[in-house]
Every structure is written in structure tokens, then in C-alpha cells.
Backbone bond lengths (Angstrom), bond angles and torsions (degrees), N, CA, C in turn:
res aa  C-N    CA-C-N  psi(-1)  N-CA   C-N-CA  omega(-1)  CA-C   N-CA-C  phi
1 X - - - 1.438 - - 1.534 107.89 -
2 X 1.147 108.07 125.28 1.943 115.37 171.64 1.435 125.18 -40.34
3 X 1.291 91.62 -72.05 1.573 106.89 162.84 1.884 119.59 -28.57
4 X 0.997 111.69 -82.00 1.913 109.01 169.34 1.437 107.68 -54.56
5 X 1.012 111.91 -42.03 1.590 101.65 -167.25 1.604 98.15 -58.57
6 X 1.338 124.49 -54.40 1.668 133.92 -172.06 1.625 90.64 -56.04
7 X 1.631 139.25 -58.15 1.155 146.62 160.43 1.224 106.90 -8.96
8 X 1.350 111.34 -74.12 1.771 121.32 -143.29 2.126 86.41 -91.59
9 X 1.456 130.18 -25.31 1.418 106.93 -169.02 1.601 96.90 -77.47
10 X 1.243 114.95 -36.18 1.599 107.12 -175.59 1.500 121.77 -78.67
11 X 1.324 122.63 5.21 1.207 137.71 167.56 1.849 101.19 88.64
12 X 1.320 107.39 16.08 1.853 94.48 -168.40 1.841 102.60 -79.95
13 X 1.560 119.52 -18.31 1.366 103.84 -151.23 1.662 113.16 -56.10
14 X 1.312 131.60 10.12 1.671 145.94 146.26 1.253 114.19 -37.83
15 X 1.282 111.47 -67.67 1.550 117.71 -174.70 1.358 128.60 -76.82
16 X 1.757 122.14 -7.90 0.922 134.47 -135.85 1.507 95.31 -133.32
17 X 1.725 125.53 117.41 1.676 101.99 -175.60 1.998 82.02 -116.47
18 X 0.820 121.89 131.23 1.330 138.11 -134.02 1.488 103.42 -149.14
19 X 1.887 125.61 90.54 1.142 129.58 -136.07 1.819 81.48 -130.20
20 X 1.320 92.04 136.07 1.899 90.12 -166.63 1.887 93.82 -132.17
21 X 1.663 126.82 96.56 1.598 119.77 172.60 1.410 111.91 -146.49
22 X 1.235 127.47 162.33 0.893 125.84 -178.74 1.671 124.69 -63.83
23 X 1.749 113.69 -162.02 1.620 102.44 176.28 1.007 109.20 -136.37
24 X 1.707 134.06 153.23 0.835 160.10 -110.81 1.930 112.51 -168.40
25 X 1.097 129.46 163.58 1.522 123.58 -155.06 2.017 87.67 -101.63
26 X 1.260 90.51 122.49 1.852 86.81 177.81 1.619 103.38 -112.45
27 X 1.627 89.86 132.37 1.486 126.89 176.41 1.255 115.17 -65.17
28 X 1.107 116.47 -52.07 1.198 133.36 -169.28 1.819 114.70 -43.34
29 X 1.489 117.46 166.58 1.294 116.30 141.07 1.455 129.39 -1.42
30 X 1.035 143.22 106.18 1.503 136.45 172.03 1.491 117.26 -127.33
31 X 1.179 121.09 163.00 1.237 122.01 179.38 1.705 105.01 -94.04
32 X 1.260 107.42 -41.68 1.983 130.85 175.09 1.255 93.77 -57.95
33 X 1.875 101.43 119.27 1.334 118.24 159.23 1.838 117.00 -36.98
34 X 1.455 117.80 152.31 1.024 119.25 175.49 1.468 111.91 -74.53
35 X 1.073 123.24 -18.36 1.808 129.46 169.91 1.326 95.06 -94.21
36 X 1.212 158.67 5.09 1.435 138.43 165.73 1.495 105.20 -19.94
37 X 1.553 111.22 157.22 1.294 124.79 163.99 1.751 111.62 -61.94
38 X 1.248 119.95 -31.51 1.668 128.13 -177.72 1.417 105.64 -136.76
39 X 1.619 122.65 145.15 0.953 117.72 -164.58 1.778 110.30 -83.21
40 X 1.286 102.77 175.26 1.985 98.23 168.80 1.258 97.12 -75.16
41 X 1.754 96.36 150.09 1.635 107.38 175.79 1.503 83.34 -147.27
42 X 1.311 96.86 157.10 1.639 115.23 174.10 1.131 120.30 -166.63
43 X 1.328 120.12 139.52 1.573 116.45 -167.41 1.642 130.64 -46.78
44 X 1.221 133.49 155.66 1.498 145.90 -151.97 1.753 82.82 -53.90
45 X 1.467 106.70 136.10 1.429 116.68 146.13 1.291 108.60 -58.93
46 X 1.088 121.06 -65.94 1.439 101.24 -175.71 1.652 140.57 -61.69
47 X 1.243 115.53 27.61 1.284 142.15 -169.28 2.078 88.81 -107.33
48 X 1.112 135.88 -3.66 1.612 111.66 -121.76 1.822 59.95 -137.96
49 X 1.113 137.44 -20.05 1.523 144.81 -151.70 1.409 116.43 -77.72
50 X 1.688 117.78 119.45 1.705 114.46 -164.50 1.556 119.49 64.62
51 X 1.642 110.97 21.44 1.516 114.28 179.84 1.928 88.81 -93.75
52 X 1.353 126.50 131.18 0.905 136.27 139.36 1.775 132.87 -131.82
53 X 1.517 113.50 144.71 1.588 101.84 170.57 1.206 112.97 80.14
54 X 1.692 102.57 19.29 1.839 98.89 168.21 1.645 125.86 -54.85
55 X 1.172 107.53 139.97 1.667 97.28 -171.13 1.932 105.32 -105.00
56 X 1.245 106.02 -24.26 1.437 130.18 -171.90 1.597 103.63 -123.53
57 X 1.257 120.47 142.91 1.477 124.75 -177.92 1.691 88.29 -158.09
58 X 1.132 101.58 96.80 1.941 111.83 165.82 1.536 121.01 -79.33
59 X 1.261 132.48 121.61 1.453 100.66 -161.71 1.878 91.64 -125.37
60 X 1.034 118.97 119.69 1.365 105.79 172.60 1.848 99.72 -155.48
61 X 1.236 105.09 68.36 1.511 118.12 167.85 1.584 105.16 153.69
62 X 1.570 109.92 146.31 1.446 140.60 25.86 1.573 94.78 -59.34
63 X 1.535 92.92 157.35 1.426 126.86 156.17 1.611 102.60 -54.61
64 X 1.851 122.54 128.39 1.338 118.63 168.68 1.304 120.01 -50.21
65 X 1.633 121.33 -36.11 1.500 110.65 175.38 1.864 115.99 -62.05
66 X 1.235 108.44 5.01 1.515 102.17 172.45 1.169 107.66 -75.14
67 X 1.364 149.18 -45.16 1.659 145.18 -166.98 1.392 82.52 179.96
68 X 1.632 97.99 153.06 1.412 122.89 174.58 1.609 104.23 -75.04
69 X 1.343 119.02 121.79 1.062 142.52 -161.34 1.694 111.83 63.18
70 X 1.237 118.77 61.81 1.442 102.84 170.53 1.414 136.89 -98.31
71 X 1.058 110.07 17.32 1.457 111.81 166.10 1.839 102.43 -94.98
72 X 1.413 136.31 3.19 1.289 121.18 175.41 1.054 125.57 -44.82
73 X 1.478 110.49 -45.90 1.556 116.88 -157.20 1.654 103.76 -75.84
74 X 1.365 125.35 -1.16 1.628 113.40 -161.20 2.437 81.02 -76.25
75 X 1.146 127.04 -45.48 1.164 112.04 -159.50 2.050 104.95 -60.98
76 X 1.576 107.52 -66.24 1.448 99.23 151.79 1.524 138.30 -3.85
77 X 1.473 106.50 -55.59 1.174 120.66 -165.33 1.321 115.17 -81.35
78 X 1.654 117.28 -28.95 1.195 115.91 170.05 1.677 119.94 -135.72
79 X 1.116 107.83 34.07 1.437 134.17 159.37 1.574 101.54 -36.29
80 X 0.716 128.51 -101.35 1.952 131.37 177.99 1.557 113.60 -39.67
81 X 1.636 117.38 -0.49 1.554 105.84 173.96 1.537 106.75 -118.74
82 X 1.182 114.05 22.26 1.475 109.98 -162.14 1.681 93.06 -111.95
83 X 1.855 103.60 131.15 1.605 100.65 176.94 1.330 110.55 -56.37
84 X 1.446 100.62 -163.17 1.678 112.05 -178.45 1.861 115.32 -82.12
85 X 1.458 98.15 -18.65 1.517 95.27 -166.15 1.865 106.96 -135.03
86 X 2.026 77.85 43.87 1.913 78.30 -175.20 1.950 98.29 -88.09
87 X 1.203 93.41 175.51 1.614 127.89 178.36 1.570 121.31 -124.35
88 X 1.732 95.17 113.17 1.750 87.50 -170.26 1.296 95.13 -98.53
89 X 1.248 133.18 157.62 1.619 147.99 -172.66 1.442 95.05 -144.50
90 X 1.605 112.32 110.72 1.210 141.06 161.26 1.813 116.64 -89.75
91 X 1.264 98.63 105.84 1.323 99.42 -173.21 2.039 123.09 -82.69
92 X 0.902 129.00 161.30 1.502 121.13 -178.07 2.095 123.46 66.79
93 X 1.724 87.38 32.63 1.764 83.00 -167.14 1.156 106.54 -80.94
94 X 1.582 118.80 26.24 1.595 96.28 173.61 1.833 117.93 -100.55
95 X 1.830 82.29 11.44 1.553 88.73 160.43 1.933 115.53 -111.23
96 X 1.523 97.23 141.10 1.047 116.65 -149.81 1.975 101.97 -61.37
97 X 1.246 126.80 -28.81 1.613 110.11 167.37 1.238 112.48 -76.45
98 X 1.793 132.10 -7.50 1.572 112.97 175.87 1.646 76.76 -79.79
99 X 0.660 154.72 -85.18 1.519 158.58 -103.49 1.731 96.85 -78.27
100 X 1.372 106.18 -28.41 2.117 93.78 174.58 1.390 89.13 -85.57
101 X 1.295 119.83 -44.46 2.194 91.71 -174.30 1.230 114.09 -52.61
102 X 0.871 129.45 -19.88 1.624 133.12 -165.64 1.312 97.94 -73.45
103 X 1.580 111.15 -56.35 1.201 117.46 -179.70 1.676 125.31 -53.13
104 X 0.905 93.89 -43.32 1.538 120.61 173.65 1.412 116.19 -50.77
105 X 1.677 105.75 -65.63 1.323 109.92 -179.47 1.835 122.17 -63.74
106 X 1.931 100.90 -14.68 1.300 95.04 -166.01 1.873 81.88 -87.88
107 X 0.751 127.58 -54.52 1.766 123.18 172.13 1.241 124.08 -21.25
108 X 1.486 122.90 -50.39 1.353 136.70 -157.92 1.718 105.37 -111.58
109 X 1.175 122.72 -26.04 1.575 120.20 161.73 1.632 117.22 -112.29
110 X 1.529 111.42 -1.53 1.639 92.50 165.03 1.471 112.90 91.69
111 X 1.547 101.74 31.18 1.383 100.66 -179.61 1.492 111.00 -119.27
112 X 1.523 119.45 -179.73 1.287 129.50 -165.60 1.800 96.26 -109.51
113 X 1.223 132.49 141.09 1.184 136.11 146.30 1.415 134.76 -127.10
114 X 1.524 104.24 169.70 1.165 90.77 -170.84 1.669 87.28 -158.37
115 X 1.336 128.77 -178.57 1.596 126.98 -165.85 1.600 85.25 -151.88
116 X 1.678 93.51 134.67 1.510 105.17 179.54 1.904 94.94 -113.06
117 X 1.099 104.89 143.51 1.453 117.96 174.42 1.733 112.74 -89.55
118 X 1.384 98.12 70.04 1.899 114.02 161.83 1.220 113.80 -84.62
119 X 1.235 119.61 -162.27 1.748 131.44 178.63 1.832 103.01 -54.39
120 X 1.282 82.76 -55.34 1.653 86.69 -158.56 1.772 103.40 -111.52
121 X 1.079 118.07 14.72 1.206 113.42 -175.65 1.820 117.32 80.32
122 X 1.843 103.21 129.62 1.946 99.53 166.97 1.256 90.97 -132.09
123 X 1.295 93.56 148.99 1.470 122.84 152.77 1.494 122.08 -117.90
124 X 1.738 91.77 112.92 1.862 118.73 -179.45 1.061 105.33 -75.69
125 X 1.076 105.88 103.24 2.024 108.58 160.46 1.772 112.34 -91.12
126 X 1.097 111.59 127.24 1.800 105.00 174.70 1.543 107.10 -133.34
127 X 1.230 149.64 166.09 1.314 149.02 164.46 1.710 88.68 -72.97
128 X 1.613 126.08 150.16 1.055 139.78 120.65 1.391 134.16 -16.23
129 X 1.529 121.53 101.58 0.835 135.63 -172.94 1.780 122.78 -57.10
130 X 1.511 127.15 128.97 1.064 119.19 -141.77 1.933 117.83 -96.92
């Protein structure tokens, strides 16, 4: 896998708790119509287990051909484990469904955004400064 391997040559895999499973049909909250052409899927709940006090949440997968909007559910999913002064980084917003979750998520949890102009586009989520 790319990801650890880039991890483990730069010495970061310390900082990094780095949860790798397949997907599964998500119940939850969705942004994807309930008639979508494919259903929501989102990675194993049980992947999500003894995560507390995330400060960083990177989100750049499922793959979009999984369901229209499928990266929604990662904010949902760990809504109750995220510290007070985390930062979500939505990766690929220069396509137009990361760019409504973003929107979405800053609407529906109370966050601030903003879009940095990289390769592929981020979207900064931060809580409001107090």
C-alpha cells in the first residue's frame, strides 16, 4: 500500500493511526439520494473502534465511483471522536460533489471553510475561532 510505505520511508508511521478495510452499505446520514443509481457504502464500522480526539481527519476515499457523494459519511462517522480544535482536509475539491460536502459539512457541524488551490483541490474545515 502507498500510503504506509510513504509513512514508514519518512519515519512518520508514529503519528499516523492509519486504518486500511474494506466497505460496507452505510445507514447512516447521507448526502446520496435514497434512489441513487448505487447505494451509500462506507468503510467497516468497525475500523472507527477506540478512535478518540482526532485533531486531523484527511478524507480522500471511497473512490467517487462508489456512490454519488461518497466520501460524506467519513464526517458523520466520526462526529463524536473528533477533539475540539480538529481540522478536516477534504481532498480532490476541484470536483464539484467534494466541494457540496464541504459545504454541507461546514452547514451541518458548524464549521469554517475555506479552499486552498493545490493540484487537485482542499477543502479546510476548522471550528470557528472563539
Amino acid at each position: 500500500m502507498k500510503t504506509l510505505g510513504t509513512l514508514k520511508d519518512e519515519h512518520l508511521q508514529g503519528w499516523v493511526d492509519l486504518r486500511v478495510g474494506g466497505l460496507e452499505l452505510w445507514e447512516g446520514v447521507h448526502f446520496n439520494s435514497a434512489v441513487a443509481e448505487k447505494p451509500s457504502r462506507w468503510y467497516l464500522q468497525s475500523l472507527l473502534e477506540v478512535i478518540e480526539n482526532v485533531d486531523l481527519l484527511w478524507v480522500d476515499g471511497p473512490p467517487g465511483a462508489t456512490c454519488q457523494y461518497s466520501r460524506y459519511p467519513a464526517l458523520p462517522a466520526l462526529a463524536d471522536k473528533l477533539s475540539p480544535n480538529v481540522e478536516v482536509w477534504m481532498d480532490d475539491t476541484i470536483r464539484p460533489g467534494e466541494e457540496d460536502i464541504c459545504e454541507r459539512w461546514a452547514a451541518d457541524y458548524g464549521f469554517e471553510l475555506e479552499y486552498l488551490t493545490l493540484e487537485k483541490g482542499l477543502g479546510r474545515l476548522s471550528r470557528p475561532a472563539s
